[in-house]
HTML snippet that shows the backbone in 3Dmol.js (N, CA, C, O; Angstrom):
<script src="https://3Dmol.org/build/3Dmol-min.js"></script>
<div id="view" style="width:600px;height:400px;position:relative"></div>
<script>
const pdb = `
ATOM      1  N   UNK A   1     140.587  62.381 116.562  1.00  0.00           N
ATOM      2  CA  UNK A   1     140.948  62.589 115.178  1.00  0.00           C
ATOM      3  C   UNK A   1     139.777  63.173 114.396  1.00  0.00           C
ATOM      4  O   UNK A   1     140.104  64.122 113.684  1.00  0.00           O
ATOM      5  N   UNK A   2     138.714  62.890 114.366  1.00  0.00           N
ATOM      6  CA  UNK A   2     137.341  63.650 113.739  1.00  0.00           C
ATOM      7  C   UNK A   2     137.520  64.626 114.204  1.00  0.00           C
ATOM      8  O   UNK A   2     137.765  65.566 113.448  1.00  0.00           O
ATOM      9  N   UNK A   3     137.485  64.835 115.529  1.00  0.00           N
ATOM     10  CA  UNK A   3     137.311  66.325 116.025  1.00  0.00           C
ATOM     11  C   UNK A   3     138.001  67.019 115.244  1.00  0.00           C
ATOM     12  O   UNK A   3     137.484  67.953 114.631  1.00  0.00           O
ATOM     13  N   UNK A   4     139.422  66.674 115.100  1.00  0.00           N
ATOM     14  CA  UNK A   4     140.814  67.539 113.387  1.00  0.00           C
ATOM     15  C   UNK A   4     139.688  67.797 112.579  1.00  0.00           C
ATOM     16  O   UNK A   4     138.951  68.758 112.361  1.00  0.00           O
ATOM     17  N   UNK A   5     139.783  66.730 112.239  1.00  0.00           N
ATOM     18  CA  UNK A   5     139.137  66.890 110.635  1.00  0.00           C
ATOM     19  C   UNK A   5     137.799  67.514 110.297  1.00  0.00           C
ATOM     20  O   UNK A   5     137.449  67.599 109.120  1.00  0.00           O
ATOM     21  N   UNK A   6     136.982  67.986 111.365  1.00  0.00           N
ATOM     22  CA  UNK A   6     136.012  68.464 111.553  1.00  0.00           C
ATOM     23  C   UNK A   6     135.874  70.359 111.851  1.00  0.00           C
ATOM     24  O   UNK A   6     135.020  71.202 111.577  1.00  0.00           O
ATOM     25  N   UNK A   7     137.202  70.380 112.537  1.00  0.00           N
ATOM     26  CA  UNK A   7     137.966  71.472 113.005  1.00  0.00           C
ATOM     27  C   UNK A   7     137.787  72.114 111.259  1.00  0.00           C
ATOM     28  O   UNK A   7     136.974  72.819 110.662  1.00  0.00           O
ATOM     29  N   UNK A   8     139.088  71.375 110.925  1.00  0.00           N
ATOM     30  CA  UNK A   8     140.176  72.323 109.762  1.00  0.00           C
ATOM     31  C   UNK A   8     138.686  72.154 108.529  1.00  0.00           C
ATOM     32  O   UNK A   8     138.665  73.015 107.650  1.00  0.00           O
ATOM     33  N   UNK A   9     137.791  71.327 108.513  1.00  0.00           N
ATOM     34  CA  UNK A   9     136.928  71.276 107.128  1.00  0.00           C
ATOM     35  C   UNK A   9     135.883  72.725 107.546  1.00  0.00           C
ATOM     36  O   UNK A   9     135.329  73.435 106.707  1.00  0.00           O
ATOM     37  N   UNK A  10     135.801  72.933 109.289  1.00  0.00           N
ATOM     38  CA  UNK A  10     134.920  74.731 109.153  1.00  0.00           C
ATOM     39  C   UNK A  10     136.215  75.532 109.126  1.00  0.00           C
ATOM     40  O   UNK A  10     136.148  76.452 108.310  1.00  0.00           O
ATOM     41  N   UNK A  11     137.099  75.474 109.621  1.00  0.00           N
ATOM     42  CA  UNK A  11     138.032  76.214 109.243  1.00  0.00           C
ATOM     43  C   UNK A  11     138.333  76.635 107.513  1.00  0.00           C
ATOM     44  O   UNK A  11     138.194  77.792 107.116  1.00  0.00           O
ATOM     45  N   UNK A  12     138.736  75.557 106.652  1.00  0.00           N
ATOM     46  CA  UNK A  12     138.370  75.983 105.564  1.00  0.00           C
ATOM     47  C   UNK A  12     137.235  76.942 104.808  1.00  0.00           C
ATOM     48  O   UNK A  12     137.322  77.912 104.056  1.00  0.00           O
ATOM     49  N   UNK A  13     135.998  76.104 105.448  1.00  0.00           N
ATOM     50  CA  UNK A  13     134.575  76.496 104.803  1.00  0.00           C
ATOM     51  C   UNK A  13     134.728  78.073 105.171  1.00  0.00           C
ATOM     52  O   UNK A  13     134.667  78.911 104.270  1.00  0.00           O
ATOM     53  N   UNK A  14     134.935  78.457 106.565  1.00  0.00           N
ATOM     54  CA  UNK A  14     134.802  79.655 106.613  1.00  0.00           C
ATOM     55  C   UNK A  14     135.871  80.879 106.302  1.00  0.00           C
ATOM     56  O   UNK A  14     135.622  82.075 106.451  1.00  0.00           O
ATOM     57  N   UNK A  15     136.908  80.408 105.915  1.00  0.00           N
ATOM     58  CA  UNK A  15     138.039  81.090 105.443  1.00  0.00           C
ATOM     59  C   UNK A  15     137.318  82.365 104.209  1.00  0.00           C
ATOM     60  O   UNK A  15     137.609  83.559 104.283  1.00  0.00           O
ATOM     61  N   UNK A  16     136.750  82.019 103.574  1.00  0.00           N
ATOM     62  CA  UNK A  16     136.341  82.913 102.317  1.00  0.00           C
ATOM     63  C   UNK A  16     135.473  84.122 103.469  1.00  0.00           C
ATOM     64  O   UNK A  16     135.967  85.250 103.501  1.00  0.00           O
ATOM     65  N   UNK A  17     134.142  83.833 104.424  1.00  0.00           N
ATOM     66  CA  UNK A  17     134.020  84.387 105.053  1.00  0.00           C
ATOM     67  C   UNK A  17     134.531  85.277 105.668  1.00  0.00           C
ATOM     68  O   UNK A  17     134.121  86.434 105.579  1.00  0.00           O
ATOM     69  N   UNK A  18     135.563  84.911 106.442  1.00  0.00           N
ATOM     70  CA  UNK A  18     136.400  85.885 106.692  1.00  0.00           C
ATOM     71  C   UNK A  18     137.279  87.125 105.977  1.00  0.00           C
ATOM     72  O   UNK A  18     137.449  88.276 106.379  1.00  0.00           O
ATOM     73  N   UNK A  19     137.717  86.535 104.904  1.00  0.00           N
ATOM     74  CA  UNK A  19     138.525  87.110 104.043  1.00  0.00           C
ATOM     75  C   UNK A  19     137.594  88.205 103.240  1.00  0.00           C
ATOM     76  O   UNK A  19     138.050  89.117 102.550  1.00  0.00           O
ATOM     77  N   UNK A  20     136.102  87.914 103.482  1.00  0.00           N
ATOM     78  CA  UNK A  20     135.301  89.265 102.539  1.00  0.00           C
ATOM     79  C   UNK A  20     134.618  89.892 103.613  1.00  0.00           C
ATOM     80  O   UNK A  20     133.790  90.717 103.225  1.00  0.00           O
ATOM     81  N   UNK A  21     134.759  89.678 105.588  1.00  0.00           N
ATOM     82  CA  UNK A  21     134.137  90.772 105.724  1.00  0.00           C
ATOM     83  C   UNK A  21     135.550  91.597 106.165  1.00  0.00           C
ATOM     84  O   UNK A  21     135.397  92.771 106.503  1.00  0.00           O
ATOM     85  N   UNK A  22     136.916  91.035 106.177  1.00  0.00           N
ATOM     86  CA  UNK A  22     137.745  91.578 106.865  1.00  0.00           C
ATOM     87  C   UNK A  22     138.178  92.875 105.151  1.00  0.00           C
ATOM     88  O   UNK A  22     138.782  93.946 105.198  1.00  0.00           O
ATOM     89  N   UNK A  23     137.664  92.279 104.075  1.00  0.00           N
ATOM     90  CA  UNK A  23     137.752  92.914 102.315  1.00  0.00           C
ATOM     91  C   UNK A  23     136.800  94.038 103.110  1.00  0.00           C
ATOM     92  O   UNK A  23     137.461  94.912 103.672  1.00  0.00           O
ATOM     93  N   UNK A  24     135.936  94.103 103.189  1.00  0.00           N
ATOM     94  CA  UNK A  24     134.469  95.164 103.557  1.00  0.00           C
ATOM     95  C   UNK A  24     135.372  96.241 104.542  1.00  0.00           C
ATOM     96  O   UNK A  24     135.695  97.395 104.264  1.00  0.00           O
ATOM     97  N   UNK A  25     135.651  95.508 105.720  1.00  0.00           N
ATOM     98  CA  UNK A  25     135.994  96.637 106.950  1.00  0.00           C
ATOM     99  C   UNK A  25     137.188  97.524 106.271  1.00  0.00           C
ATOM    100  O   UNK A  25     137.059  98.748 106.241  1.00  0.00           O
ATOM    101  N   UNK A  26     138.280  96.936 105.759  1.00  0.00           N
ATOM    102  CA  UNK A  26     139.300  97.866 104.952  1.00  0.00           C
ATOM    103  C   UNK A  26     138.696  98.914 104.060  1.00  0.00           C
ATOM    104  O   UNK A  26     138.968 100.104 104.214  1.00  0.00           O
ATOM    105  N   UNK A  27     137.730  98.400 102.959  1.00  0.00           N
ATOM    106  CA  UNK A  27     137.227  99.412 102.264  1.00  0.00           C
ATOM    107  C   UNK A  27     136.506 100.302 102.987  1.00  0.00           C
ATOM    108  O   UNK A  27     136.584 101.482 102.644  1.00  0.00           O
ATOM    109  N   UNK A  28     135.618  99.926 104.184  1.00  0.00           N
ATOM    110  CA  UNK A  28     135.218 100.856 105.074  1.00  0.00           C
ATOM    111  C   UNK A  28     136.013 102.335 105.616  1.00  0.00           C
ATOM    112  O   UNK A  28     135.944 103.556 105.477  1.00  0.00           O
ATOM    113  N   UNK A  29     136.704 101.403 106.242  1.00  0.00           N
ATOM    114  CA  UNK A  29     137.814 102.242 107.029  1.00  0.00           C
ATOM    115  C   UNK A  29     138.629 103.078 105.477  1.00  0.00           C
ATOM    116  O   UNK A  29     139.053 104.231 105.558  1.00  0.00           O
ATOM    117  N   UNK A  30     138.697 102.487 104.534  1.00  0.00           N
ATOM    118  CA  UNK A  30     139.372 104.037 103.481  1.00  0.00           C
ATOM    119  C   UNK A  30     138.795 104.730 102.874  1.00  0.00           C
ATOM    120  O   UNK A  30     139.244 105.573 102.098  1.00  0.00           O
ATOM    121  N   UNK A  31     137.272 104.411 103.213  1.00  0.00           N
ATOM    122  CA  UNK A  31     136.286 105.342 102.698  1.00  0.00           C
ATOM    123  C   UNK A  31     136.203 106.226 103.722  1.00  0.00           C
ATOM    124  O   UNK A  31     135.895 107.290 103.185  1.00  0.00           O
ATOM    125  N   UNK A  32     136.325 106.428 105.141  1.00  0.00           N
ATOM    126  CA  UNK A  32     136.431 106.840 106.499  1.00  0.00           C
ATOM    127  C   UNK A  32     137.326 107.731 106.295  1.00  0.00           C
ATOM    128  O   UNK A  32     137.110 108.898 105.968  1.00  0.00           O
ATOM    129  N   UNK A  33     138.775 107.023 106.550  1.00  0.00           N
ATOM    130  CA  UNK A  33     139.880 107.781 105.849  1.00  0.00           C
ATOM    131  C   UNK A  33     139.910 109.560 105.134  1.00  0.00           C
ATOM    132  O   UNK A  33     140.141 110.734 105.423  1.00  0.00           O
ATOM    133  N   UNK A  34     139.477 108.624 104.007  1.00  0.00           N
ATOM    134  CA  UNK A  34     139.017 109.552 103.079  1.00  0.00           C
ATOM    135  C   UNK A  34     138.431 111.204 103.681  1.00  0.00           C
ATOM    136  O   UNK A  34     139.022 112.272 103.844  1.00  0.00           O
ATOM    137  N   UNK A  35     137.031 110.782 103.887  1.00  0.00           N
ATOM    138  CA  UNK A  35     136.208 111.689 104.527  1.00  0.00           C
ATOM    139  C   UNK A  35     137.316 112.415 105.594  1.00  0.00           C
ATOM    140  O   UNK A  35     137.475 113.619 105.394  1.00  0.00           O
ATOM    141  N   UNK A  36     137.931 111.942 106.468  1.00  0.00           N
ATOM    142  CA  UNK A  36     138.355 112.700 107.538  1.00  0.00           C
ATOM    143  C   UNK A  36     139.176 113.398 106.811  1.00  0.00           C
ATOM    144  O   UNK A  36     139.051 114.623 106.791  1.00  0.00           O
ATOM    145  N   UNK A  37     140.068 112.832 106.154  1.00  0.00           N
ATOM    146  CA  UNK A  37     141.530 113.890 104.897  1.00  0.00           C
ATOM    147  C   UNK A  37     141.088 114.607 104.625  1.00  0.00           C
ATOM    148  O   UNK A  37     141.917 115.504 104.471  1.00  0.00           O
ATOM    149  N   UNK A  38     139.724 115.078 104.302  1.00  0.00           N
ATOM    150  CA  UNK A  38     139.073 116.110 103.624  1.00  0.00           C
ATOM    151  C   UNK A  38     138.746 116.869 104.339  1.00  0.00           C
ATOM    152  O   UNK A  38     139.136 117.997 104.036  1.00  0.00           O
ATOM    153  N   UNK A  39     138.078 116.796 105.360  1.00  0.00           N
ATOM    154  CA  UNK A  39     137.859 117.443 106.656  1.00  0.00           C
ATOM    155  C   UNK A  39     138.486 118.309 106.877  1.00  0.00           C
ATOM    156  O   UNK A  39     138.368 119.478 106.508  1.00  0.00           O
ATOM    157  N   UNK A  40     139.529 117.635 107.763  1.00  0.00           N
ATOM    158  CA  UNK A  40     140.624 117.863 107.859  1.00  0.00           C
ATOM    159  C   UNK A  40     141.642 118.937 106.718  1.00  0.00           C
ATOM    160  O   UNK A  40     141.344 120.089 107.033  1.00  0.00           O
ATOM    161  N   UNK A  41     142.275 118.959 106.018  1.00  0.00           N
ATOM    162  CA  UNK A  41     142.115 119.721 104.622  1.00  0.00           C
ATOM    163  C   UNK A  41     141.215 120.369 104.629  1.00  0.00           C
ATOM    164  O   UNK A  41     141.993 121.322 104.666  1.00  0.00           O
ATOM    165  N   UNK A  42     140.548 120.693 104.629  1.00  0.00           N
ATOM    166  CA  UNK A  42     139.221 121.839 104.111  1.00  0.00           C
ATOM    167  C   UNK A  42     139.277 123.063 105.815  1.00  0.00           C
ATOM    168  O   UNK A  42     139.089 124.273 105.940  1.00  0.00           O
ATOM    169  N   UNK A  43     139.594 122.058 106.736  1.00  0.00           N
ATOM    170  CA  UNK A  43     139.851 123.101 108.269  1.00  0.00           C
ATOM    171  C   UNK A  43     141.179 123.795 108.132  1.00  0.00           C
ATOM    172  O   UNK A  43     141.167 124.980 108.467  1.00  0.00           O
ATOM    173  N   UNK A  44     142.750 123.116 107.548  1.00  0.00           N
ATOM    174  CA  UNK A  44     143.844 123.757 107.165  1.00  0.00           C
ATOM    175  C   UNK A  44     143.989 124.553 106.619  1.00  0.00           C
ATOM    176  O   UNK A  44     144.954 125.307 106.741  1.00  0.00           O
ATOM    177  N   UNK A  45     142.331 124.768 105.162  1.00  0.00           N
ATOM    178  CA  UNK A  45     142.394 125.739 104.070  1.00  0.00           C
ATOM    179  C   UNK A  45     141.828 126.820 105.066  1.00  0.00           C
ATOM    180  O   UNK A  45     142.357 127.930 105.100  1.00  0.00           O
ATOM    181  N   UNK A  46     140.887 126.547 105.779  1.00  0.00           N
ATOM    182  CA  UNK A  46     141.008 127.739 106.716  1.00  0.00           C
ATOM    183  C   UNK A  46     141.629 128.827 107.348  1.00  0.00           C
ATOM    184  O   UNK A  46     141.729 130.033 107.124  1.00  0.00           O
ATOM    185  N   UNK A  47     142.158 127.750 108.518  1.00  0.00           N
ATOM    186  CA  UNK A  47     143.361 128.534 108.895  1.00  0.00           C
ATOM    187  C   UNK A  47     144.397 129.093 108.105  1.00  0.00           C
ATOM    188  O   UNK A  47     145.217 129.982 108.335  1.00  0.00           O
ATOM    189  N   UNK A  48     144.199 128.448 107.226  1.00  0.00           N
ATOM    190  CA  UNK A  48     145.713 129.089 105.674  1.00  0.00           C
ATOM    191  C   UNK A  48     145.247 130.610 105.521  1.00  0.00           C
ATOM    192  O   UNK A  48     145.813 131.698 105.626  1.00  0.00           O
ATOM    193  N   UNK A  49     143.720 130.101 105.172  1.00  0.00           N
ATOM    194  CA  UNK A  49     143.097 131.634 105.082  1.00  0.00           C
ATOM    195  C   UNK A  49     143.275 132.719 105.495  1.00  0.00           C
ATOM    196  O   UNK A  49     143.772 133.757 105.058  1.00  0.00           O
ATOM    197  N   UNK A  50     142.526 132.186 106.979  1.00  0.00           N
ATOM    198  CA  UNK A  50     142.678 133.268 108.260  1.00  0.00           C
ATOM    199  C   UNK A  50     144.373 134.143 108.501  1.00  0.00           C
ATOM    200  O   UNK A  50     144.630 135.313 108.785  1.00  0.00           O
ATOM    201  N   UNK A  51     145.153 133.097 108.267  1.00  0.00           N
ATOM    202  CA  UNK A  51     146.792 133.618 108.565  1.00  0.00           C
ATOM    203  C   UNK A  51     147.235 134.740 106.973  1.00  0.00           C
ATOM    204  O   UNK A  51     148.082 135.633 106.934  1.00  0.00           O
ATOM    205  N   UNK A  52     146.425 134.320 105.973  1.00  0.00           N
ATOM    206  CA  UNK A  52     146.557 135.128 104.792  1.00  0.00           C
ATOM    207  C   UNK A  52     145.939 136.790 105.233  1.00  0.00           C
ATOM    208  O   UNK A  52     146.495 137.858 105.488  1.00  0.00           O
ATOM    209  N   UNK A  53     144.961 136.476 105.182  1.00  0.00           N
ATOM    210  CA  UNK A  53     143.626 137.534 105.838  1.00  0.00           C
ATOM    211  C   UNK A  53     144.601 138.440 106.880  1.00  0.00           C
ATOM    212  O   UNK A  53     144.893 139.608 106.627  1.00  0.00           O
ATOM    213  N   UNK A  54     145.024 137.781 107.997  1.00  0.00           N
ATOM    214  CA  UNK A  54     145.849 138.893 108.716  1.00  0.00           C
ATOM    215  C   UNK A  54     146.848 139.151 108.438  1.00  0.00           C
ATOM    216  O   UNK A  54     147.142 140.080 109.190  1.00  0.00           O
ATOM    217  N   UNK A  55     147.747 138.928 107.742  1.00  0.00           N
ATOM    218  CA  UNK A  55     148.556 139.404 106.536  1.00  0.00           C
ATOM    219  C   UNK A  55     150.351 138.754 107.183  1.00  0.00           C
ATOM    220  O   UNK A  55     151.426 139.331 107.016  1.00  0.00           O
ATOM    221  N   UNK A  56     150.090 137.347 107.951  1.00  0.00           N
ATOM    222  CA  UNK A  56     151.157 136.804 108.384  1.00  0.00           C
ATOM    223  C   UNK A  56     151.880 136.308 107.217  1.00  0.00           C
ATOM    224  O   UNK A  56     151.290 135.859 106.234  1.00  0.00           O
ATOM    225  N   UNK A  57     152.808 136.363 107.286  1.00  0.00           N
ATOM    226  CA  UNK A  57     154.063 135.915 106.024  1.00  0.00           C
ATOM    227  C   UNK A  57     154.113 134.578 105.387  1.00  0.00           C
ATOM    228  O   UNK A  57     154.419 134.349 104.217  1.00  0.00           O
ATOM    229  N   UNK A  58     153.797 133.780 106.240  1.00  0.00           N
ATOM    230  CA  UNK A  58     153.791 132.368 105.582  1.00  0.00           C
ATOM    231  C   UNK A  58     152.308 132.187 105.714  1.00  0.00           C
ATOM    232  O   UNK A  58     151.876 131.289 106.437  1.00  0.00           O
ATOM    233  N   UNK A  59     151.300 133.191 104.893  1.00  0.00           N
ATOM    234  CA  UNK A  59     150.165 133.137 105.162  1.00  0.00           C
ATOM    235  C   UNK A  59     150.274 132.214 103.660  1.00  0.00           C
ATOM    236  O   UNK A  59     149.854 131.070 103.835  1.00  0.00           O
ATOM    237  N   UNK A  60     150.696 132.451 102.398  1.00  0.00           N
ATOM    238  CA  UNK A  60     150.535 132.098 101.020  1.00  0.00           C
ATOM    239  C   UNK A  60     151.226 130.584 101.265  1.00  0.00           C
ATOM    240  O   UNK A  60     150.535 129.701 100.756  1.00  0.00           O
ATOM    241  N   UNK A  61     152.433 130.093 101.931  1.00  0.00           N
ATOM    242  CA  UNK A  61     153.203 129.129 102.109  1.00  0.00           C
ATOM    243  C   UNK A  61     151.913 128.100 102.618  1.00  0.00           C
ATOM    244  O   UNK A  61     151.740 126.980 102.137  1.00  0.00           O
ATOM    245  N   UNK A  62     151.262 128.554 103.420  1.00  0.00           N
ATOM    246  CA  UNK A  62     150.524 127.375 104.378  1.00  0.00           C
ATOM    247  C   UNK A  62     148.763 127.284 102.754  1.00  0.00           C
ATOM    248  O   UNK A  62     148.507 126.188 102.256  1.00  0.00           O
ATOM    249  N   UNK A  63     148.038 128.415 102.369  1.00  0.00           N
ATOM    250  CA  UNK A  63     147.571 127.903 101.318  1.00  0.00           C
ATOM    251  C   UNK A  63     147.791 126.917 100.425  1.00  0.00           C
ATOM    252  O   UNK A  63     146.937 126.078 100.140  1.00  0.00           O
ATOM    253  N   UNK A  64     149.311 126.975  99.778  1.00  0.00           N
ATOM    254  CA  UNK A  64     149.438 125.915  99.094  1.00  0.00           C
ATOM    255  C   UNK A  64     149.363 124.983  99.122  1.00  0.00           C
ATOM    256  O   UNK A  64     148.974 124.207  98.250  1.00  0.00           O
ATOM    257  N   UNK A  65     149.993 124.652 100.934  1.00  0.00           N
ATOM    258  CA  UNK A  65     149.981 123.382 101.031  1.00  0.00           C
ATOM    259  C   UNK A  65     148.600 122.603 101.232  1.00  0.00           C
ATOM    260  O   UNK A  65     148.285 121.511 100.759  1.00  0.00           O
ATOM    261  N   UNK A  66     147.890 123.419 102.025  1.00  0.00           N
ATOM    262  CA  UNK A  66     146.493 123.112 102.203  1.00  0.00           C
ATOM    263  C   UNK A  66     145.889 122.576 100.761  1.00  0.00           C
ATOM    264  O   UNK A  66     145.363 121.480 100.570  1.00  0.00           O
ATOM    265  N   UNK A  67     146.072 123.487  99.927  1.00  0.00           N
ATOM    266  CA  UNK A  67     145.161 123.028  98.595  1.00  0.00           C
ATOM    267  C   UNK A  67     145.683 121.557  97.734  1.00  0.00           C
ATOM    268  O   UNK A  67     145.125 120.680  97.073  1.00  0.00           O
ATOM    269  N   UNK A  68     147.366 121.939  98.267  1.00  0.00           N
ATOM    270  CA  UNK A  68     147.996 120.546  97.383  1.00  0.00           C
ATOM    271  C   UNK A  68     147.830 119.180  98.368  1.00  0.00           C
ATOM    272  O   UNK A  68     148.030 118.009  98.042  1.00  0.00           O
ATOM    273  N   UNK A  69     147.536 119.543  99.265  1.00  0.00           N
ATOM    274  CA  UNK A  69     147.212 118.078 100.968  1.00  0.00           C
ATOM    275  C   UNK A  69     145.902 117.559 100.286  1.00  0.00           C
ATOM    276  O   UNK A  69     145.824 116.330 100.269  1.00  0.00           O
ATOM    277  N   UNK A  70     144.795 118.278  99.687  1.00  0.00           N
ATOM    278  CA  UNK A  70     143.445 118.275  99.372  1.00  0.00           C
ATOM    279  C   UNK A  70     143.733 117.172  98.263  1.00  0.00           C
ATOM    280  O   UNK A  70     143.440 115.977  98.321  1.00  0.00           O
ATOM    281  N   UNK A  71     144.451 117.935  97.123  1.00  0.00           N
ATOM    282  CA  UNK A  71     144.842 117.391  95.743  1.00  0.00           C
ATOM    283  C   UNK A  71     145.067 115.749  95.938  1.00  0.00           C
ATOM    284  O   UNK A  71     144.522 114.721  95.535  1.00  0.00           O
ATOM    285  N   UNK A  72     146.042 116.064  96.680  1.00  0.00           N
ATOM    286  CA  UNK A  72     146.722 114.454  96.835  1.00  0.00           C
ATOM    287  C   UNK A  72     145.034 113.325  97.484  1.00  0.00           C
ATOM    288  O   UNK A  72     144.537 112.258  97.124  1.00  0.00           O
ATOM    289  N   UNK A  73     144.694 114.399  98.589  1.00  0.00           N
ATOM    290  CA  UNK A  73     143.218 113.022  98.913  1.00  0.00           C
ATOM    291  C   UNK A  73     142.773 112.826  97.909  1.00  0.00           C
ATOM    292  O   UNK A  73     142.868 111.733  97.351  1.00  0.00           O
ATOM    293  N   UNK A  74     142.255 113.695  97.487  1.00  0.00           N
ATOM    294  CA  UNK A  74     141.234 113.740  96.240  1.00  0.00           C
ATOM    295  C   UNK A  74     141.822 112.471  95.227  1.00  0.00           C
ATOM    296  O   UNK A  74     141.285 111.378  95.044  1.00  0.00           O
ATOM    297  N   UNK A  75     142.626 112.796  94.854  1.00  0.00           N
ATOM    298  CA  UNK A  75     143.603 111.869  93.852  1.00  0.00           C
ATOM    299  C   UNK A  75     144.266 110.356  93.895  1.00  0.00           C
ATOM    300  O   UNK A  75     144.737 109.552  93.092  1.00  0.00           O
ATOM    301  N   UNK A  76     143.956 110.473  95.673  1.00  0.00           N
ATOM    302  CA  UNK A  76     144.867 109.197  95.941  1.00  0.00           C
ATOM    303  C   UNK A  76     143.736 107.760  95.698  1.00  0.00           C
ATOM    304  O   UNK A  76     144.389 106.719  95.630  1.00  0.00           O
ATOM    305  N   UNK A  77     142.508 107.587  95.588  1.00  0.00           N
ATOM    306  CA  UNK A  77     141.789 106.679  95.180  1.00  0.00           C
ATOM    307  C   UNK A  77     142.142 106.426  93.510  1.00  0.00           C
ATOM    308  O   UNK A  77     142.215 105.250  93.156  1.00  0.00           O
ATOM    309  N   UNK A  78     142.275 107.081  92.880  1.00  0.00           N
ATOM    310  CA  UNK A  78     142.286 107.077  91.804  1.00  0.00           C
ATOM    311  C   UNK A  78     143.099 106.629  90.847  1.00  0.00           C
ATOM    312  O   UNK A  78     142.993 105.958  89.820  1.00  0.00           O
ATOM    313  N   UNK A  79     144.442 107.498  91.809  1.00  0.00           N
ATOM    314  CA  UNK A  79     146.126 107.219  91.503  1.00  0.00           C
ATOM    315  C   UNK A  79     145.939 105.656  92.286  1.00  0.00           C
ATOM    316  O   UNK A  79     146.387 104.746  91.588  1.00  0.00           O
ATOM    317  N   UNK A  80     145.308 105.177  93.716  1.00  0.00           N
ATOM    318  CA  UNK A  80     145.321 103.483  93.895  1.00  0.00           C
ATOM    319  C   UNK A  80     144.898 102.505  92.506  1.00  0.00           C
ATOM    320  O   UNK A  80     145.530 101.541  92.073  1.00  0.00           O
ATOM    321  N   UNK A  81     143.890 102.968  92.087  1.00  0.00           N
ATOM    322  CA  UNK A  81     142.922 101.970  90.999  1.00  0.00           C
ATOM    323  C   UNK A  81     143.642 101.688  90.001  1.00  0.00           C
ATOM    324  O   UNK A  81     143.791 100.582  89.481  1.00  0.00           O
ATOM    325  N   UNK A  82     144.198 102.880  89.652  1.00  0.00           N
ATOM    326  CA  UNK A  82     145.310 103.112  88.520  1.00  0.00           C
ATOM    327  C   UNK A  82     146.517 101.644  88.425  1.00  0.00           C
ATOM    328  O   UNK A  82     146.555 100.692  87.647  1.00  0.00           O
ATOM    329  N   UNK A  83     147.268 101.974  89.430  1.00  0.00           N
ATOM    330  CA  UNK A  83     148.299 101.260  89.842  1.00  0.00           C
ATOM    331  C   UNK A  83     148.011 100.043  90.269  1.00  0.00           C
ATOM    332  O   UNK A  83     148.960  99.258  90.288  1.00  0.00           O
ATOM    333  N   UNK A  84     147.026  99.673  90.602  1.00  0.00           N
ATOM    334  CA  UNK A  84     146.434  98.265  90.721  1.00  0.00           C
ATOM    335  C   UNK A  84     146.136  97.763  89.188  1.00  0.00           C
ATOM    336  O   UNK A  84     146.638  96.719  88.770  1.00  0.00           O
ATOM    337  N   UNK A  85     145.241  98.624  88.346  1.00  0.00           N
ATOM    338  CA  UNK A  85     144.816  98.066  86.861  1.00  0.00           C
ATOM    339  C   UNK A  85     146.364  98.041  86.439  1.00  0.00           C
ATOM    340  O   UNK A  85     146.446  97.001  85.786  1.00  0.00           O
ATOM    341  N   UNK A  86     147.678  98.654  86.465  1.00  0.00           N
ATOM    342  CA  UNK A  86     148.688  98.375  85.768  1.00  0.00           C
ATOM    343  C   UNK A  86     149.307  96.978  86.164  1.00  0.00           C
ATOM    344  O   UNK A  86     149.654  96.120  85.352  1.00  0.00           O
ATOM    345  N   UNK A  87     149.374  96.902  87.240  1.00  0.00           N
ATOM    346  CA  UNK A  87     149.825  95.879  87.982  1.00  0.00           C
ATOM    347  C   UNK A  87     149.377  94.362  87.825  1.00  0.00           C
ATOM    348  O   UNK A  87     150.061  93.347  87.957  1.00  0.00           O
ATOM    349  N   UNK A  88     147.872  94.512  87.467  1.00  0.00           N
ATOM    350  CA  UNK A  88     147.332  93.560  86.750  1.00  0.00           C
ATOM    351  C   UNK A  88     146.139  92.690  88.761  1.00  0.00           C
ATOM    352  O   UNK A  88     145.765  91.543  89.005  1.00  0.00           O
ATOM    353  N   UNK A  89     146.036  93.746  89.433  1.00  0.00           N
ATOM    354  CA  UNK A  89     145.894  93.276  90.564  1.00  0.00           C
ATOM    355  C   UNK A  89     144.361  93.567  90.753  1.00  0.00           C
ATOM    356  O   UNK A  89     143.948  94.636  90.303  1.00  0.00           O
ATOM    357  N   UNK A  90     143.626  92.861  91.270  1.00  0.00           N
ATOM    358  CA  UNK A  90     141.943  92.859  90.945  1.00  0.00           C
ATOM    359  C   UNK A  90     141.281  94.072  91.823  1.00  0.00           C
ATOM    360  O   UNK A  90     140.070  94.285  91.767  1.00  0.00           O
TER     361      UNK A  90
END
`;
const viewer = $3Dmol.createViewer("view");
viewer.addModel(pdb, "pdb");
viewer.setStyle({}, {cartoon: {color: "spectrum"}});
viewer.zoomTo();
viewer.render();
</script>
C-alpha cells in the first residue's frame, strides 16, 4: 500500500513536468513546421517560375498558388494567436 501512495504522490509531482516539456516539443515541432512550409513554398515559387519562363500555360495558375501556399504559412501563426485570444484560451 505505500508503495500506491508513493507511486501516484511522484506521479502527481511530476505531471506538471511532463505537461511543459511535452508544451516545449509541440512548439518546437511548429516552429519546424513552419520553416519547412516556407522552404518548401519558396522551391514551388520556383518551379512556378521556371514553368512561367518557358512559357507553359498553367505557368501563371501554379504562381498563384505558390504565393497564396506562402500567404497562408506566413499567416497561419498569427491567424492561431488570434483565435486563441478570441476564444479566451492562454
Amino acid at each position: 500500500m505505500k508503495f500506491i501512495s508513493i507511486l501516484t504522490t511522484t506521479f502527481f509531482f511530476m505531471t506538471n513536468a511532463f505537461g511543459a516539456s511535452l508544451k516545449g516539443t509541440a512548439d518546437a515541432l511548429g516552429s519546424e513546421a513552419r520553416n519547412i512550409g516556407l522552404a518548401l513554398g519558396v522551391f514551388a515559387l520556383v518551379v512556378a517560375g521556371i514553368f512561367l519562363a518557358l512559357g507553359k500555360q498553367e505557368g501563371g495558375q501554379k504562381v498563384t498558388s505558390a504565393v497564396m501556399g506562402i500567404l497562408v504559412i506566413l499567416t497561419a501563426g498569427t491567424l492561431i494567436t488570434t483565435l486563441r485570444s478570441v476564444a479566451g484560451g492562454a
